[in-house]
N, C-alpha and C positions, 0 to 999 in steps of 0.2 A: 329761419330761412324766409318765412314769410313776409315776414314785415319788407323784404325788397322789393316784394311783388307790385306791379302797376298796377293800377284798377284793372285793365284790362286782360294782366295774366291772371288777377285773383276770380274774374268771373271767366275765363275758359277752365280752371279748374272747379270751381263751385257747380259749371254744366255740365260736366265733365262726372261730375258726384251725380248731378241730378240725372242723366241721361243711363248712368250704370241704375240708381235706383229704378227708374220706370222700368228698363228693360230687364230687373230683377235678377241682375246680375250679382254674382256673389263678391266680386273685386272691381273696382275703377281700373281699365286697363288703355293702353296706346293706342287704342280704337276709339274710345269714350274719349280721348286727347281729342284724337285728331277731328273725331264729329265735334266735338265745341269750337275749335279751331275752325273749322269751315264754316260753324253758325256764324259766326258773327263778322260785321261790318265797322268799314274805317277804321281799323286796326294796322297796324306795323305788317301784324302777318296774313292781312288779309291781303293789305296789298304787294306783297307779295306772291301770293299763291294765284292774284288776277292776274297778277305782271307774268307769271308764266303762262298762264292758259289756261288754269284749272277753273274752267267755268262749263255753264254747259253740259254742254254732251260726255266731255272728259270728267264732269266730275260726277256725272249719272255711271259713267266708266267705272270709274274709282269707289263708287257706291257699291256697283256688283262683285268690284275683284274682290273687297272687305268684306260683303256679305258670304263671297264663294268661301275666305280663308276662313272665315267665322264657323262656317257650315262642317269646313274638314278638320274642326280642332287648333285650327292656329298652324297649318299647315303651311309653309310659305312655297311658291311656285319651284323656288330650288331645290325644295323637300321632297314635291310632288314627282321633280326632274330625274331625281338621285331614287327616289322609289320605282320609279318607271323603268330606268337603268338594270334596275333588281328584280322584273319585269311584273311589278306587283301593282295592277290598277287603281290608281286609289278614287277613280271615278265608281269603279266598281264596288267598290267596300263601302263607298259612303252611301248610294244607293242602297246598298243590302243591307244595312245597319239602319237608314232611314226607314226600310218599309217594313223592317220587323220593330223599331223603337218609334220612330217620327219621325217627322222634319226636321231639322236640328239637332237629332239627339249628341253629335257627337261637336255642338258647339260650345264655344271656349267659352267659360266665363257664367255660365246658365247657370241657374239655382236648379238643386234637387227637389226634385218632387217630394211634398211632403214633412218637407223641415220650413221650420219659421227662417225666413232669407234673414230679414236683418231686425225686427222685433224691437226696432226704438236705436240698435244699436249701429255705430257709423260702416259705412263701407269703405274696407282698405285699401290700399291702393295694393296691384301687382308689384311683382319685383321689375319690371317692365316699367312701369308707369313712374314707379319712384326712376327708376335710372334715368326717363325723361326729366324729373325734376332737380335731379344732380347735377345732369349733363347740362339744362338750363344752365343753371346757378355758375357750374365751370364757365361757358361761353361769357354770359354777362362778366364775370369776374377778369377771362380773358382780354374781354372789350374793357375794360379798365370802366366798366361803366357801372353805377348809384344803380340803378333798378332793373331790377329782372321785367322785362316787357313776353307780350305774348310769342314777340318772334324770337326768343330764345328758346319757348317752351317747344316753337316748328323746329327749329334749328339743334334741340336736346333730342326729339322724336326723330330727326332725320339722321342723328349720328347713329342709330342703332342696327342691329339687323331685326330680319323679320318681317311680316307677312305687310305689316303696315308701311312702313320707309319704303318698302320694295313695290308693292302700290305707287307708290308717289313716285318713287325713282322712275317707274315706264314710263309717268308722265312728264317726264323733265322736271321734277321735282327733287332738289337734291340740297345737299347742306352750302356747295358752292354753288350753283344757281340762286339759292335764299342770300347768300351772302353778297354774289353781284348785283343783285336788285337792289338790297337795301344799302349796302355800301361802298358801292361804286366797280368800280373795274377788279382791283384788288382784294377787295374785301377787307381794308387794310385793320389795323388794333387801335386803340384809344381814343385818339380828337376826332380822325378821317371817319372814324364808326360812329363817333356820337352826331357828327354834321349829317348823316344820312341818315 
């Protein structure tokens, strides 16, 4: 599957490795996506994600609502809504599990205390993050189009549910939104997708 990949989408995944190592993560997950996604410039899906607004203050925004999902286990706001409904605070449990464990203790993705994280050997990817690179591969393939580019891998990560698409969704960030930007009104398949 790689060998499709543009330069461009091969190093949002290689930052995407590199960003889950430092933060000593046990798996590359849709968060570790989407942070290399937003590093990088003059790209397909950067300009895209300028073309909607994610700059800024909205994307200082979009930093806290990932660090909040991160913080409650990968909790998405709908999760939080539907727990609420069951009148179970989950502001409250994460605080009282934070002051008896830590800060983070109940964040997605953490290395245990204790064991060698990764010891020479590669970080996997989640079942998450592969689906982002399936759903890539579909889209491009969709677009009748030679290479996987980075704005397939926005547009694999937006087709999902979850704490991270759902971040991006409050900001107008969505898989038709990514698609009228980069390919016009329609969003249309084949020639109309590759001319944009």
């Amino acid at each position: 599957m790689f060998e499709r990949f543009s330069e461009a989408a091969r190093t949002v995944v290689q930052e995407a490795v590199d960003l889950a190592v430092r933060a000593g993560a046990r798996r590359v997950t849709e968060e570790h996506l989407l942070l290399a996604l937003l590093g990088r410039e003059s790209t397909r899906a950067s300009f895209a994600l300028a073309s909607l607004g994610l700059e800024g203050e909205r994307r200082k925004a979009l930093y806290e609502d990932l660090d909040r999902a991160r913080r409650r286990g990968g909790l998405s706001r709908e999760d939080e809504e539907a727990l609420a409904g069951l009148g179970i605070d989950l502001d409250a449990i994460v605080s009282r599990v934070e002051d008896e464990h830590g800060e983070g203790a109940l964040a997605t993705g953490a290395a245990r205390p204790g064991r060698g994280l990764l010891g020479g050997r590669r970080v996997p990817f989640s079942r998450g993050a592969r689906s982002v690179l399936e759903r890539a591969l579909r889209e491009t393939l969709a677009g009748r189009e030679r290479t996987l580019g980075d704005e397939h891998l926005l547009l694999g990560l937006l087709s999902l549910s979850g704490p991270v698409p759902e971040a991006l969704a409050r900001r107008g960030v969505t898989g038709d939104a990514v698609r009228r930007v980069l390919y016009g009104a329609g969003g249309g398949e084949g020639e109309e997708r590759r001319a944009g």
